[in-house]
N, CA, C and O atoms as a DFTB+ gen file, in Angstrom:
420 C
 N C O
     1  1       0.840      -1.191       0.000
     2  2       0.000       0.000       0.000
     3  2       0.882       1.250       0.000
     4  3       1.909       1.374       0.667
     5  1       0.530       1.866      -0.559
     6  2       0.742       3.424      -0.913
     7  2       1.524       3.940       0.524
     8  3       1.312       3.065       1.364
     9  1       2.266       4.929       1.050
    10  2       2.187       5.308       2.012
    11  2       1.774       6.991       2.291
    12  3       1.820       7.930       1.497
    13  1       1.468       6.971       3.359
    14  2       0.824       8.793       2.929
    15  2       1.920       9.598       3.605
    16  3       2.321       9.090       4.652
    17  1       2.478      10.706       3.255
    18  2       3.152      11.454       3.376
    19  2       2.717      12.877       3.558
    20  3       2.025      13.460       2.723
    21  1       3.115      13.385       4.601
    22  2       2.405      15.269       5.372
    23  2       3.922      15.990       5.273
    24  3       5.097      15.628       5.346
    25  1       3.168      17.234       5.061
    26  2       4.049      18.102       5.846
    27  2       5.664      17.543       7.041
    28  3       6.884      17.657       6.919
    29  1       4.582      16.849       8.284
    30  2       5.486      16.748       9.545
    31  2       6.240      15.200       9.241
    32  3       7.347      15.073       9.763
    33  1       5.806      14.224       8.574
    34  2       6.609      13.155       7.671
    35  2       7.527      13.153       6.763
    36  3       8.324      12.232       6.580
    37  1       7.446      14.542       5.927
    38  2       8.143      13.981       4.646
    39  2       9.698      14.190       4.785
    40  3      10.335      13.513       3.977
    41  1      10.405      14.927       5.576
    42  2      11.505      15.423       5.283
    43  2      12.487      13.613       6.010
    44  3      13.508      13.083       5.572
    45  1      11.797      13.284       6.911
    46  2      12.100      11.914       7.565
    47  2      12.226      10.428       6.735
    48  3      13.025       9.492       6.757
    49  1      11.022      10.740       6.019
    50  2      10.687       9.854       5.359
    51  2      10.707       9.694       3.445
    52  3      10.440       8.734       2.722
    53  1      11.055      10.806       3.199
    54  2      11.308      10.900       1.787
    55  2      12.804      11.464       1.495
    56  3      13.523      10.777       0.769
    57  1      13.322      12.722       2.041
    58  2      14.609      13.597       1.651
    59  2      15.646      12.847       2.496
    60  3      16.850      12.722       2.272
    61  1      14.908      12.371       3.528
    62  2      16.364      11.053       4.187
    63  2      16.464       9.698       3.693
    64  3      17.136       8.759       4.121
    65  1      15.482       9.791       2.479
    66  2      15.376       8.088       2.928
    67  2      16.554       7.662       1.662
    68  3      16.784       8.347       0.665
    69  1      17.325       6.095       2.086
    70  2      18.086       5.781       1.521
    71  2      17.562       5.115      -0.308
    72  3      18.396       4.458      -0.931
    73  1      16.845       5.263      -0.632
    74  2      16.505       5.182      -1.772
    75  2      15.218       6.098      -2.856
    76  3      14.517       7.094      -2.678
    77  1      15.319       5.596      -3.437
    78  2      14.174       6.486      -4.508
    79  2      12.887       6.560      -4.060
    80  3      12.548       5.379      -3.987
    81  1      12.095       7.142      -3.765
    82  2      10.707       7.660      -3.754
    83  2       9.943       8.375      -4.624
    84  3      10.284       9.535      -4.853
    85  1       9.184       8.020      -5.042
    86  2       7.667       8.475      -6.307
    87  2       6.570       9.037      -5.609
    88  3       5.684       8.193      -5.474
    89  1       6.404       9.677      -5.319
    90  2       5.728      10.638      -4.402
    91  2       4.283      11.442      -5.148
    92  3       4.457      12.652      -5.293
    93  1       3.112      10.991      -5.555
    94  2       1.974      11.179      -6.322
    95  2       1.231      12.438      -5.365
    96  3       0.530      12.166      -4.391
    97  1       1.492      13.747      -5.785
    98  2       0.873      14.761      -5.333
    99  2      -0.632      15.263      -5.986
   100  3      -0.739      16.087      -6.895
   101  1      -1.993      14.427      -5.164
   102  2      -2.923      14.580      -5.851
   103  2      -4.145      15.286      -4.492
   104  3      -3.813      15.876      -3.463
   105  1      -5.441      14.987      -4.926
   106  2      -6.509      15.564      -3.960
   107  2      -7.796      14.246      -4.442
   108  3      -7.765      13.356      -5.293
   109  1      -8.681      14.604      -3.591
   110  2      -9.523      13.664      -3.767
   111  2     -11.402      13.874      -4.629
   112  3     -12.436      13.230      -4.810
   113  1     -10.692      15.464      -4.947
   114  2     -11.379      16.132      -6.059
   115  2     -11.448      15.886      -7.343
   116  3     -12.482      16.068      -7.986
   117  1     -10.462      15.490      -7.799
   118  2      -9.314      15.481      -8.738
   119  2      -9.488      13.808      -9.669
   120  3      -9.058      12.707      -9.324
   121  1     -10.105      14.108     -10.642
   122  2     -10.704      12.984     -11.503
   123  2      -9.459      12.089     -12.125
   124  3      -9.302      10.869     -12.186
   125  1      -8.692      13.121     -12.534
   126  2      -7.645      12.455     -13.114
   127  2      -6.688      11.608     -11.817
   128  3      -6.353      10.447     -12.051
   129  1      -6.270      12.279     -10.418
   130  2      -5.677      12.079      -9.587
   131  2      -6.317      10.468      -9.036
   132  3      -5.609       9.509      -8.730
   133  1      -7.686      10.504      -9.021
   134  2      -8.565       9.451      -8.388
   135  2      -8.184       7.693      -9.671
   136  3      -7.993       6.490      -9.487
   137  1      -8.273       8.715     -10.951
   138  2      -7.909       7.372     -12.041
   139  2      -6.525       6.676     -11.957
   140  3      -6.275       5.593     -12.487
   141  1      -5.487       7.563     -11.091
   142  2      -4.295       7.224     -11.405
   143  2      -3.649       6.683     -10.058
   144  3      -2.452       6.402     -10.116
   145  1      -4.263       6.520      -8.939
   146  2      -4.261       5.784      -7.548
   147  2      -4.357       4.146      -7.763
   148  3      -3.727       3.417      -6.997
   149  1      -5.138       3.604      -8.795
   150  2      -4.916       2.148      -8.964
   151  2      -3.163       1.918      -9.081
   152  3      -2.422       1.259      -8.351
   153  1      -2.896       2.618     -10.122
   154  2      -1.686       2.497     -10.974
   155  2      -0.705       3.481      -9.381
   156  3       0.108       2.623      -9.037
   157  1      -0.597       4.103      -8.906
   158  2       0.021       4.171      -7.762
   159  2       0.074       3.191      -6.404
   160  3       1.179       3.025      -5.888
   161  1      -0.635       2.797      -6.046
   162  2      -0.993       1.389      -5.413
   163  2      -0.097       0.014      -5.596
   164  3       0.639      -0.718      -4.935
   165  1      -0.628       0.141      -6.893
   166  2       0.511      -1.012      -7.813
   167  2       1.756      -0.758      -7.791
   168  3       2.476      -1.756      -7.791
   169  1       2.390       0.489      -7.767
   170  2       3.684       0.364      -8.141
   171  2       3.689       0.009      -6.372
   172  3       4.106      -1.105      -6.055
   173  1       3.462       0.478      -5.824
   174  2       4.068       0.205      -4.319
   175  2       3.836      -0.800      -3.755
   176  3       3.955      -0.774      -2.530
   177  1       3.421      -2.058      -4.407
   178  2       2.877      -3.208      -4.222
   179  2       4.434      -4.262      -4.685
   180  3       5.123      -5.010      -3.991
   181  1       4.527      -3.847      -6.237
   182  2       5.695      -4.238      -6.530
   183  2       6.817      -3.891      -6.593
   184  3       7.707      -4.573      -7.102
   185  1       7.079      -2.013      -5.743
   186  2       8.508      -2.003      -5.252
   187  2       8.967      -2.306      -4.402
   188  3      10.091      -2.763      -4.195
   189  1       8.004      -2.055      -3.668
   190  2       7.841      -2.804      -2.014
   191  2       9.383      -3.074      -1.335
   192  3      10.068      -3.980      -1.810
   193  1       9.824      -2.372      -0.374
   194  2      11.441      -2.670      -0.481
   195  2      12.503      -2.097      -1.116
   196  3      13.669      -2.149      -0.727
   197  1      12.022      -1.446      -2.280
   198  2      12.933      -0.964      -3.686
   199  2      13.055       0.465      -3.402
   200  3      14.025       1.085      -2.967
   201  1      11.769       0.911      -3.763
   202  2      11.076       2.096      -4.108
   203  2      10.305       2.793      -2.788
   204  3       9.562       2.079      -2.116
   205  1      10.481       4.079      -2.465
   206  2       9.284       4.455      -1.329
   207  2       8.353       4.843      -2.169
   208  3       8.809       5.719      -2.903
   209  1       6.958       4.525      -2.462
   210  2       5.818       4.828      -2.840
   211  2       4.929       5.806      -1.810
   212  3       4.765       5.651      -0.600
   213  1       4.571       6.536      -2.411
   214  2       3.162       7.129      -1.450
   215  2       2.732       8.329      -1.978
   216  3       3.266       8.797      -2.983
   217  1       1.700       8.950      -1.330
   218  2       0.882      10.003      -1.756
   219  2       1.247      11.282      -0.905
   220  3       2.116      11.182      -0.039
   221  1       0.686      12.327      -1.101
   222  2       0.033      13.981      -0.337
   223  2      -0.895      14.480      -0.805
   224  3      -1.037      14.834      -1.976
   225  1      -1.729      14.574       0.179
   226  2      -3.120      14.804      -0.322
   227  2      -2.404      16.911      -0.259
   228  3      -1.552      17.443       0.454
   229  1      -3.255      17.432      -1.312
   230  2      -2.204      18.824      -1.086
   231  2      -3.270      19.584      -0.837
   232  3      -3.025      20.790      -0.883
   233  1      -4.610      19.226      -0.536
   234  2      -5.666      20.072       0.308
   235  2      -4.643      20.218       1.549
   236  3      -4.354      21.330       1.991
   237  1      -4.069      18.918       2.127
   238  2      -3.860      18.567       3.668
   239  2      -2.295      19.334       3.731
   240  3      -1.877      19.600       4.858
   241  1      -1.805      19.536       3.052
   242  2      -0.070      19.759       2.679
   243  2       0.099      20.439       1.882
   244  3       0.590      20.123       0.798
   245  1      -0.433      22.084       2.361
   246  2       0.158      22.735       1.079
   247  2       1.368      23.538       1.226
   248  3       1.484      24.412       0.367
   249  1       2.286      23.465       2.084
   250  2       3.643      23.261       2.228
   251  2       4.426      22.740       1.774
   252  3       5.576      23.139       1.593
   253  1       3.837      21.462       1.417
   254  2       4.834      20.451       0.892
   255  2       4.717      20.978      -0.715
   256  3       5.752      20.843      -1.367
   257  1       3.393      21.647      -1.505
   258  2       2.986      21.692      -2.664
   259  2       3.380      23.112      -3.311
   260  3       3.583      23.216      -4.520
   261  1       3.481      24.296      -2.341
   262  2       4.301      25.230      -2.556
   263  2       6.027      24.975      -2.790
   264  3       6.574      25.570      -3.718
   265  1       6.701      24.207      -2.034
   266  2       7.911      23.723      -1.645
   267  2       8.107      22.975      -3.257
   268  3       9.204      22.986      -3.817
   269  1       7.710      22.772      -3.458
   270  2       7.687      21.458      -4.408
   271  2       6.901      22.365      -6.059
   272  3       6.978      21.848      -7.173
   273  1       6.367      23.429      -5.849
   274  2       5.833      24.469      -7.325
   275  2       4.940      23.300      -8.239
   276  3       5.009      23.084      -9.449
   277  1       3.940      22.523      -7.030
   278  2       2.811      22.213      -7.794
   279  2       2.114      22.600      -8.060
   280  3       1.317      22.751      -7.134
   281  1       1.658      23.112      -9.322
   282  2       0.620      23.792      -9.894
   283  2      -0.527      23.167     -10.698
   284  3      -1.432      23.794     -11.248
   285  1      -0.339      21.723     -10.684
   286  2      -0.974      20.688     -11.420
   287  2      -0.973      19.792     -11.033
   288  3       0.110      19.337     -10.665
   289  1      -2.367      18.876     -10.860
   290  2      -2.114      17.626     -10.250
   291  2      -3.120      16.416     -11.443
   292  3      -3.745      16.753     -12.449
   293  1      -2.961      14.991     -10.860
   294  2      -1.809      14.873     -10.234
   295  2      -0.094      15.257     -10.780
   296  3       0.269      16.017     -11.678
   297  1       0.418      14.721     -10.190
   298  2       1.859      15.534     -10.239
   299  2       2.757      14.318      -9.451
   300  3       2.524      14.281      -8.243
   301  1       3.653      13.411      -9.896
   302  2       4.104      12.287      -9.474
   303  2       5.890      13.043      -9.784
   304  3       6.492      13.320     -10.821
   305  1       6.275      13.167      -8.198
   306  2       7.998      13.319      -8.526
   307  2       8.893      12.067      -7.783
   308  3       8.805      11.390      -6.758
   309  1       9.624      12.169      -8.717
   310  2      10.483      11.472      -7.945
   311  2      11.797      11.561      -7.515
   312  3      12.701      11.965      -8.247
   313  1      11.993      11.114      -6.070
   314  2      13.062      12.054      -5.707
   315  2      14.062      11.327      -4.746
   316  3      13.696      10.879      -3.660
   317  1      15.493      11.227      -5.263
   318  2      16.387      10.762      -4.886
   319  2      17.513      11.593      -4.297
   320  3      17.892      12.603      -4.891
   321  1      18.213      11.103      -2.840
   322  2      18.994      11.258      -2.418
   323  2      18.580      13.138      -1.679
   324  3      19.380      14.024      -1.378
   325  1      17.610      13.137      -1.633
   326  2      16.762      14.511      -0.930
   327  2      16.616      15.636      -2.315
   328  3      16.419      16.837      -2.134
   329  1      16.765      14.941      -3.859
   330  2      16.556      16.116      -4.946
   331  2      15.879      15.231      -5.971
   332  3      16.228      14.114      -6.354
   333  1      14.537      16.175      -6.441
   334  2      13.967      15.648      -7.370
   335  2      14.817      15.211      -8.775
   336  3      15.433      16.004      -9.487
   337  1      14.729      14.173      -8.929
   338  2      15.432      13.674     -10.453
   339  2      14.406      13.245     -11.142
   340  3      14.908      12.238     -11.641
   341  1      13.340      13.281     -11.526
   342  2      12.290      13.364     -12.485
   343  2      10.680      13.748     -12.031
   344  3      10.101      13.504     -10.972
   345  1      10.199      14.444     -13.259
   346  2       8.678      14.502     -12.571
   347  2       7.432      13.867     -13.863
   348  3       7.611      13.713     -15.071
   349  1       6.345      13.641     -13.130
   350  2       5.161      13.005     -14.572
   351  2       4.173      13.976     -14.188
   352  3       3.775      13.832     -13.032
   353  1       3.554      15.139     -14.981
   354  2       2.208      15.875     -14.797
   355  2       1.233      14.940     -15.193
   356  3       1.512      14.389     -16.258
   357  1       0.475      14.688     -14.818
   358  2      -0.453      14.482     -15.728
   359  2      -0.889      12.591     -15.569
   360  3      -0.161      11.616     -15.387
   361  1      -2.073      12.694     -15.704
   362  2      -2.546      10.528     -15.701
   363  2      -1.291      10.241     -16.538
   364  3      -0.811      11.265     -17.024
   365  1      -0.600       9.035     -16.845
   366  2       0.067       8.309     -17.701
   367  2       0.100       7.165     -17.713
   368  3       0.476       6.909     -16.570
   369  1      -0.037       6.208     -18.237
   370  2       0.071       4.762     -18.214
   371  2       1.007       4.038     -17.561
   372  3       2.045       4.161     -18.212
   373  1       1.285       3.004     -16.148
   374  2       1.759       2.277     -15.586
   375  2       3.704       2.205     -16.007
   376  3       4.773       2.304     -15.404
   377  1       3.187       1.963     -17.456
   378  2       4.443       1.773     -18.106
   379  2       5.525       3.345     -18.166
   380  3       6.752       3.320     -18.250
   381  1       4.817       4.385     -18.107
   382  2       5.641       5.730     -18.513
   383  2       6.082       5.379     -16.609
   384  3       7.026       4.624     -16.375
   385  1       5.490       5.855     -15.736
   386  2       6.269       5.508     -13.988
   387  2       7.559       4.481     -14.310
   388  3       8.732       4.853     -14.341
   389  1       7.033       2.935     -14.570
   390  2       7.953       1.908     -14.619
   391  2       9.159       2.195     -15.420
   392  3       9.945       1.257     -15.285
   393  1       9.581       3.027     -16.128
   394  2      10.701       3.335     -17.012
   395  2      10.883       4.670     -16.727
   396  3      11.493       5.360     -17.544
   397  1      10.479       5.132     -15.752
   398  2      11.310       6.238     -14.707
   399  2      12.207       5.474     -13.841
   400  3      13.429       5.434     -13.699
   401  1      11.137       4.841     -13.272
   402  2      11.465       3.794     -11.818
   403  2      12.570       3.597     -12.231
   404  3      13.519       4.243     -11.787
   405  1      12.750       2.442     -13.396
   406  2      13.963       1.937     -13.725
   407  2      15.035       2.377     -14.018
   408  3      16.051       1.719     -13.793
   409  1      15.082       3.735     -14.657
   410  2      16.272       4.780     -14.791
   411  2      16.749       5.436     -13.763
   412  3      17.590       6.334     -13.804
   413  1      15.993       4.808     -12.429
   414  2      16.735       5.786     -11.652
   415  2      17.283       4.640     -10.217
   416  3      17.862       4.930      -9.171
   417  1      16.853       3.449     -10.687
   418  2      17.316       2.694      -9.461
   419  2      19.150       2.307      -9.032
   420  3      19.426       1.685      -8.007
């Protein structure tokens, strides 16, 4: 499962953490954000160990969403070693994440 990530979590749990994290900055308004939670789910199902997976809801965190110059959601970054090294705007198919994932493990 996904893990959820705030404000008072993330700097612990994402900018320290010893590997890559995909971090899906969405809301629960958000049609496109709601279609693309299966396909977030999944990846954290099968990085499990690899990859930190999880969400911010950015109603709840808009600290983290200013910090970060989200202006569009969803909005999936990913971010290694405490600096973003790639981002996806926008729904995309399973496969466009998985060949991030992989370029950056």
């Amino acid at each position: 499962m996904a893990a959820v990530y705030t404000d008072a979590n993330f700097d612990a749990e994402v900018l320290n953490a010893d590997k890559l994290s995909v971090i899906d900055f969405w809301a629960p308004w958000c049609g496109p954000c709601l279609a693309l939670g299966p396909t977030i789910e999944s990846l954290a199902t099968e990085y499990e160990g690899k990859v930190n997976v999880g969400k911010v809801n950015v109603d709840e965190n808009p600290n983290l969403s200013i910090n970060y110059g989200i202006t569009s959601i969803p909005a999936v970054l990913f971010i290694k070693n405490g600096q973003v090294v790639d981002k996806q705007v926008g729904a995309a198919p399973k496969s466009v994440f998985e060949k991030k994932i992989q370029s950056h493990l």
